[in-house]
C-alpha positions as CSV (number, residue, x, y, z in Angstrom):
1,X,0.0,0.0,0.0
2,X,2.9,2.0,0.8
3,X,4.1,1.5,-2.9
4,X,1.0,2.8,-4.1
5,X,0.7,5.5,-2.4
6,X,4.5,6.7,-3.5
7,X,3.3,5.9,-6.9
8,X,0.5,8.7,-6.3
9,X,2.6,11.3,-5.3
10,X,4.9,10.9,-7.9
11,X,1.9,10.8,-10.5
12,X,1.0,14.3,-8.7
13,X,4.3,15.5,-9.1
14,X,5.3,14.9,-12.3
15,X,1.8,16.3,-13.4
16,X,2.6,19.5,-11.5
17,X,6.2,19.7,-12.9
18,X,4.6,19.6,-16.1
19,X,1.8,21.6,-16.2
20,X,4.0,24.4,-14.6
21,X,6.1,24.4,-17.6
22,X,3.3,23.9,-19.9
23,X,1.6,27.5,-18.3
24,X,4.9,29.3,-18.0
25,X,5.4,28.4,-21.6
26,X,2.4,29.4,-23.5
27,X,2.2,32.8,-21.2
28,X,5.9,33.7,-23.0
29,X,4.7,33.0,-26.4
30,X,1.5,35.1,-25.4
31,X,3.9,37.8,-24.2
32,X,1.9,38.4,-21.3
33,X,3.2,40.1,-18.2
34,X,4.9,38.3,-15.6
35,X,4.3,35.1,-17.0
36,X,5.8,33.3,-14.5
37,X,2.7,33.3,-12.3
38,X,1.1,31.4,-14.6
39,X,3.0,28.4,-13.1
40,X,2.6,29.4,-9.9
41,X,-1.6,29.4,-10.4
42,X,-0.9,26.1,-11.8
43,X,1.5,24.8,-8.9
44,X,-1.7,25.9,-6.4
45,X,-4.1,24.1,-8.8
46,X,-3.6,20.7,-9.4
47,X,-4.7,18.2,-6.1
48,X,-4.8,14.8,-5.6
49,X,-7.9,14.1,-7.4
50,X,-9.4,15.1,-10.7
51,X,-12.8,15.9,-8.6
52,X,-10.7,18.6,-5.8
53,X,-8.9,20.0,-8.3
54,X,-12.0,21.0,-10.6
55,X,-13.8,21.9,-7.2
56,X,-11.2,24.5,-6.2
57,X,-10.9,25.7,-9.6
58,X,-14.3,26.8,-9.6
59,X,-13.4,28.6,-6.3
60,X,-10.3,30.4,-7.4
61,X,-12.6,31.7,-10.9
62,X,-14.8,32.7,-7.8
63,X,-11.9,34.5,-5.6
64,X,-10.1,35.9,-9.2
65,X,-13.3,37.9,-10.0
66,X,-13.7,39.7,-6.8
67,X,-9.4,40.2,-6.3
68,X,-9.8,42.3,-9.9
69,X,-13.1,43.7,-8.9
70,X,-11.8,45.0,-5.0
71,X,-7.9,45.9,-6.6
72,X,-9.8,48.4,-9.0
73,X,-11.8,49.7,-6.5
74,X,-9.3,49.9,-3.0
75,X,-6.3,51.3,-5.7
76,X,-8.1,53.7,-7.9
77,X,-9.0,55.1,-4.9
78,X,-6.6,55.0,-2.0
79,X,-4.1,55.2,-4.5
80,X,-1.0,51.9,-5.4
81,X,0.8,51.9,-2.0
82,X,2.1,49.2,0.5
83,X,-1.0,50.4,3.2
84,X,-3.5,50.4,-0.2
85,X,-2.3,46.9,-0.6
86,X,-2.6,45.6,3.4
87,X,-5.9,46.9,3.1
88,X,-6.9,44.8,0.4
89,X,-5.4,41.8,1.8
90,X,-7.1,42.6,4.8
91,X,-10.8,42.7,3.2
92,X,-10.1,39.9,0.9
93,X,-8.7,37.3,3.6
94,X,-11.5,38.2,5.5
95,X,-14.0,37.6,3.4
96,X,-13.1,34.3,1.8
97,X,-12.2,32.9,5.2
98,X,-15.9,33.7,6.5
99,X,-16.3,31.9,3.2
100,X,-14.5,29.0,4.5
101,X,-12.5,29.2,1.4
102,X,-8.7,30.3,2.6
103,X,-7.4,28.1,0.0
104,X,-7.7,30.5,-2.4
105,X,-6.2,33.4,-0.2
106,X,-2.8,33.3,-1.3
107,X,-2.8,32.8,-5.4
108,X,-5.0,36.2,-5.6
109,X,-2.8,38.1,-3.2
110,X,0.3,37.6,-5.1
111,X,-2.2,38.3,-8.4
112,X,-3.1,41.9,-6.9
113,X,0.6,42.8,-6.8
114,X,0.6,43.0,-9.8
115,X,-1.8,45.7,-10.2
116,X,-0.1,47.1,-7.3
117,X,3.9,46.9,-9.4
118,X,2.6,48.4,-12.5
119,X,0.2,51.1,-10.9
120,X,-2.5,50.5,-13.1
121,X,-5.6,48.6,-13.4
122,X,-6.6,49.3,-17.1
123,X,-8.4,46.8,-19.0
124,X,-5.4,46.0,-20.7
125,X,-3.6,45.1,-17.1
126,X,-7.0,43.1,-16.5
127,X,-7.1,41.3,-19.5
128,X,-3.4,40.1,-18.7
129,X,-3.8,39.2,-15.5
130,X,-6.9,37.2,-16.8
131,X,-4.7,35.3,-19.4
132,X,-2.4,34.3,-16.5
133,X,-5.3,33.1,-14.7
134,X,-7.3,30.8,-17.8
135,X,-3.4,29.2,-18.6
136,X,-2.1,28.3,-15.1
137,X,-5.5,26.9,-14.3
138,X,-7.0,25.4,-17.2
139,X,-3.7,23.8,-18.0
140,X,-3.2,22.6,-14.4
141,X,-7.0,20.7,-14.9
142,X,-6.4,19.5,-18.3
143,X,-3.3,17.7,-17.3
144,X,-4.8,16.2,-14.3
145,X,-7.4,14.9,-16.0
146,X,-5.6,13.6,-19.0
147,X,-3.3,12.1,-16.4
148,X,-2.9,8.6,-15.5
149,X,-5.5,6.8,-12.3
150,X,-4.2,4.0,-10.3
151,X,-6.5,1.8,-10.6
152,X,-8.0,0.1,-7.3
153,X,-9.4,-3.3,-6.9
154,X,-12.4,-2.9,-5.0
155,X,-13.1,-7.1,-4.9
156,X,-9.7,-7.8,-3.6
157,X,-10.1,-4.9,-0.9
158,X,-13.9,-5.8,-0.1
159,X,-12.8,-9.3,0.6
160,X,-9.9,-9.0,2.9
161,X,-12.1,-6.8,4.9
162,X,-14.7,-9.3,4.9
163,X,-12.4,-11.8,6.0
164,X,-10.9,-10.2,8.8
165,X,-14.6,-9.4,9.9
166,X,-15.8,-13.1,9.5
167,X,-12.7,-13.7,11.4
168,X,-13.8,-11.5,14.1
169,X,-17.6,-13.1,14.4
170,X,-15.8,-16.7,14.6
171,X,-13.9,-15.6,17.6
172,X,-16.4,-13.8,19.8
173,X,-18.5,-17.3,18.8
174,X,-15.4,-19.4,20.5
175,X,-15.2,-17.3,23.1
176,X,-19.1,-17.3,23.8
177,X,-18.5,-21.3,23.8
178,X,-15.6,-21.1,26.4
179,X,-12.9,-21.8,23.6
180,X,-9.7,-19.8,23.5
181,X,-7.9,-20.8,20.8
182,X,-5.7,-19.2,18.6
183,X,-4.1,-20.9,15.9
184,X,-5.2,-24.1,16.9
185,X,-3.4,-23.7,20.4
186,X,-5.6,-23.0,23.4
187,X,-5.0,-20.1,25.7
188,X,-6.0,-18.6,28.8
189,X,-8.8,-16.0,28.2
190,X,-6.7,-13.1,29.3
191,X,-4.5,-13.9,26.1
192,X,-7.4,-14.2,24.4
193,X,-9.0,-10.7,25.2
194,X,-5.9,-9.0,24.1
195,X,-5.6,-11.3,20.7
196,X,-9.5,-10.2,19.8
197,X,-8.4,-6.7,21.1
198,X,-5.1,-6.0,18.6
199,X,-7.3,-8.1,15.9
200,X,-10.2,-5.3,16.3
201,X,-7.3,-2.2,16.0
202,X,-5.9,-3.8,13.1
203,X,-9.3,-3.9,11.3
204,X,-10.1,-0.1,12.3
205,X,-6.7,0.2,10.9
206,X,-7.5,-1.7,7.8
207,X,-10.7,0.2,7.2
208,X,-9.2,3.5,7.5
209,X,-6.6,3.2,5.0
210,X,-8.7,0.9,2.4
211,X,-11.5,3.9,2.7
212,X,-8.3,6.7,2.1
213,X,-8.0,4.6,-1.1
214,X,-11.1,4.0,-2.3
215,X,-12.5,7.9,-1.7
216,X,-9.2,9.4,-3.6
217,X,-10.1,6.8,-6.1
218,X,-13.5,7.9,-6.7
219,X,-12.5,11.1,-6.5
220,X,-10.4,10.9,-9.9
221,X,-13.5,9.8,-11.7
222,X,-15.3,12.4,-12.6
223,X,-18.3,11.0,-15.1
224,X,-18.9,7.2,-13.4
225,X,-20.3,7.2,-9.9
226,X,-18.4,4.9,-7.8
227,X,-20.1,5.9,-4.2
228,X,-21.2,2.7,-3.8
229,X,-17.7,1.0,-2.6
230,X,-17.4,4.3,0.0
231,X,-20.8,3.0,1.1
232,X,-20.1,-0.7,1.5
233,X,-17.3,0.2,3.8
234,X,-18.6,2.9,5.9
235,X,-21.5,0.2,6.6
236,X,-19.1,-2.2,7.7
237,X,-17.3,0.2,9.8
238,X,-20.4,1.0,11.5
239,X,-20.6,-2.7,12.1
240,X,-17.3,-2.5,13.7
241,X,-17.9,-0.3,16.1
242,X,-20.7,-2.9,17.3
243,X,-18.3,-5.9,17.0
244,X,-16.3,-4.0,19.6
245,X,-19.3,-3.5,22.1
246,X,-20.2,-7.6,21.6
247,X,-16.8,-7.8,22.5
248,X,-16.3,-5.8,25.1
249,X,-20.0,-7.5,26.9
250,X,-18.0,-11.2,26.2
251,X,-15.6,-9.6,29.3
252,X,-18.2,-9.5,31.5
253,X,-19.7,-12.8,31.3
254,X,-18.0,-15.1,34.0
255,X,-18.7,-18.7,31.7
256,X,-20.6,-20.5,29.2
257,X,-24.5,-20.9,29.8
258,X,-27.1,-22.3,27.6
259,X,-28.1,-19.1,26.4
260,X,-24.5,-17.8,25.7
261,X,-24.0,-20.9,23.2
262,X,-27.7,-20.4,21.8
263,X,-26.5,-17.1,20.7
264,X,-22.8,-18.8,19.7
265,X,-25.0,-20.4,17.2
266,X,-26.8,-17.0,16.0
267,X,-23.3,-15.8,15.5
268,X,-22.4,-19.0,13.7
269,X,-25.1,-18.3,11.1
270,X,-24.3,-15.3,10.3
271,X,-20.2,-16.2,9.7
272,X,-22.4,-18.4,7.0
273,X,-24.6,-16.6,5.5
274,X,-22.1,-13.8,5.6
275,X,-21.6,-11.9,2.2
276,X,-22.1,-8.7,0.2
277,X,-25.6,-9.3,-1.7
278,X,-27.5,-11.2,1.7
279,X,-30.1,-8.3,2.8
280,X,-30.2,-10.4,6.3
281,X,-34.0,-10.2,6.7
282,X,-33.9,-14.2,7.2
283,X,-31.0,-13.6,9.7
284,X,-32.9,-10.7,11.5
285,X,-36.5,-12.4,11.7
286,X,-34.5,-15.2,13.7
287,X,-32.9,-12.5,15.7
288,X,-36.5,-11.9,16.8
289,X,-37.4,-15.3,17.8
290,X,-34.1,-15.1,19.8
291,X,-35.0,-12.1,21.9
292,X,-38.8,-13.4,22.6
293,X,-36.6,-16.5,23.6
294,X,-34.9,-14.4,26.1
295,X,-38.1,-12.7,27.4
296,X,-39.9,-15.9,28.3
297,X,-37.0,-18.0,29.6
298,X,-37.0,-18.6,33.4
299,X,-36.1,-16.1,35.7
300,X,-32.5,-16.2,36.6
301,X,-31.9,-18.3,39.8
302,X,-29.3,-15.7,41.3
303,X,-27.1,-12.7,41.5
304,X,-24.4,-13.9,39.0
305,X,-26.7,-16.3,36.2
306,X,-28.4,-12.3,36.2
307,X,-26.3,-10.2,35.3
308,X,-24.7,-12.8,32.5
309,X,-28.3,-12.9,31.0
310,X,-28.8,-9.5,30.9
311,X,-25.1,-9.4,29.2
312,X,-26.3,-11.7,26.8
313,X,-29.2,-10.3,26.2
314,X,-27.3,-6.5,25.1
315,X,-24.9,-8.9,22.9
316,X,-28.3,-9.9,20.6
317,X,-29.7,-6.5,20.7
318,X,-26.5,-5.2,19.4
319,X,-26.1,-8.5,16.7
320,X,-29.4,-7.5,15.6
321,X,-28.4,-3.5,15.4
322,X,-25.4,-4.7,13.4
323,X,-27.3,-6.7,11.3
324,X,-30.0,-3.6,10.6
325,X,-27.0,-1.5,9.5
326,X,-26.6,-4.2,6.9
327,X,-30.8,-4.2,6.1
328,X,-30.6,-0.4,5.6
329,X,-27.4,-0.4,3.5
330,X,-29.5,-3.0,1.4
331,X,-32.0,-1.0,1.0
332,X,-30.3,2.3,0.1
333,X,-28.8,0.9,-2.4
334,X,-30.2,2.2,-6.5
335,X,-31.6,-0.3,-8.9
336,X,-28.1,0.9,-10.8
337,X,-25.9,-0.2,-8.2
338,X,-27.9,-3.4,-7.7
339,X,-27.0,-4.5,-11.1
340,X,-23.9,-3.7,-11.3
341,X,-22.1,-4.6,-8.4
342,X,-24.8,-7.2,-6.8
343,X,-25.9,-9.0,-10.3
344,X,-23.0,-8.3,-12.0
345,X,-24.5,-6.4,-14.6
């Protein structure tokens, strides 16, 4: 992963590199003044994605338009001096960072220097600051789009997440039953805990990165909509977070009971029926039966068989919120994304 994301930055900066030259270049042959900034516009313009760099583009046509409008107005009237100048940085910086758009601060300061070097704001001055801006810009987008996209493999990084999840169900199932076994050697639970514990930080871990992928992947496609492999990964991250309150209810309980393997066995189902395209109703409808199970079992005998029931009994409720995260991803899902990534169409 580390490869590919060296790969990406060197994509960006060779794309930069040139682009830069490509603006700096055509500003020359258009003999326009200070040409050079071209390249600068350009440096600030291209972005890791195809998608953030159009976005901010759009904001710095925004930001350009109101620099020329507030340099004619704050020079031709206070007159082309350093304080003329502060005060234009001062209302422009202001105003796009009430905006929430700083980003574009900087590019249309050093643009309004120019104004402020040659003492003039004639339309002739505009126009050429305006050339700068179309060339350092619309050459910094062209080449980022025309540039090459690393490719991800969403199956291969949907089913090593899946794996390590399954992974996950089969071992709060063991530990439900009283086993402790890793790799087919059995340990005391207190090893156990702290095995399912570094497993759970490496999935977290896992899903972080793999979702850093996949959004700066869908980001660099700008006509197909790809949302749907963001999707399927926030909803399993959500399930995560459940996974670790199972978990963390498993701690409590002081052995095996009846009901403790009766919901082993709900787990074990779902590590079975476990995959992208199952909507779980079948799997939730049996989480019902489960809890009226629960409701009209016997009344615990003592202290300690309660407070493991009522354990077990937040372990289904939050099996069964998992498994509604997965309902409601189901059926959020478009008739388009259905086909193609459920039926293959």
């Amino acid at each position: 992963m580390k490869n590919l994301s060296a790969k990406m930055n060197l994509r960006i900066n060779m794309e930069i590199a040139i682009a830069m030259a490509i603006s700096i270049y055509i500003s020359y042959l258009m003999d326009l003044r200070y040409a050079a900034a071209a390249g600068i516009i350009t440096l600030a313009t291209v972005q890791n994605t195809r998608k953030e760099t159009i976005k901010l583009s759009i904001k710095r046509l925004f930001g350009f338009v109101w620099m020329v409008i507030l340099s004619i107005i704050i020079f031709n009237n206070y007159g082309f001096n350093v304080i003329s100048y502060g005060g234009f940085v001062l209302l422009f910086a202001a105003f796009f960072s009430f905006l929430d758009m700083p980003e574009i601060i900087s590019t249309n300061a050093v643009m309004a220097t120019h104004f402020l070097d040659t003492g003039n704001t004639s339309m002739e001055m505009v126009v050429n600051e305006t050339w700068i801006f179309v060339i350092g810009v619309g050459v910094g987008v062209v080449v980022n789009i025309l540039g090459p996209v690393f490719s991800i493999n969403f199956d291969k990084e949907k089913d090593e997440l899946d794996t390590r999840i399954k992974r996950m169900f089969d071992l709060l199932q063991n530990k439900l039953r009283g086993i402790y076994q890793i790799v087919d050697k059995q340990e005391v639970v207190e090893l156990y805990d702290i095995y399912i514990n570094n497993q759970l930080k490496e999935i977290k871990k896992y899903i972080n990165e793999a979702h850093k992928r996949l959004t700066e992947h869908s980001d660099n496609l700008i006509f197909t909509d790809e949302n749907y492999m963001i999707e399927y990964f926030n909803m399993r991250k959500e399930q995560l977070a459940f996974l670790d309150k199972i978990f963390e209810s498993t701690k409590r309980i002081d052995k095996p009971r009846e009901e403790s393997k009766i919901i082993a066995d709900y787990i074990n189902k779902i590590i079975s029926e476990y995959h992208e395209t199952n909507t779980v109703e079948g799997l939730l409808e049996e989480g019902a039966n489960l809890r009226e199970y629960f409701r009209k079992s016997k009344l615990p005998t003592d202290r300690e068989e309660f407070e493991s029931r009522a354990r077990l009994y937040m372990i289904l409720e939050d099996i069964i919120s998992l498994l509604h995260i997965k309902r409601d991803f189901a059926r959020s899902l478009t008739k388009e994304q259905i086909d193609k990534y459920w039926l293959g169409g």
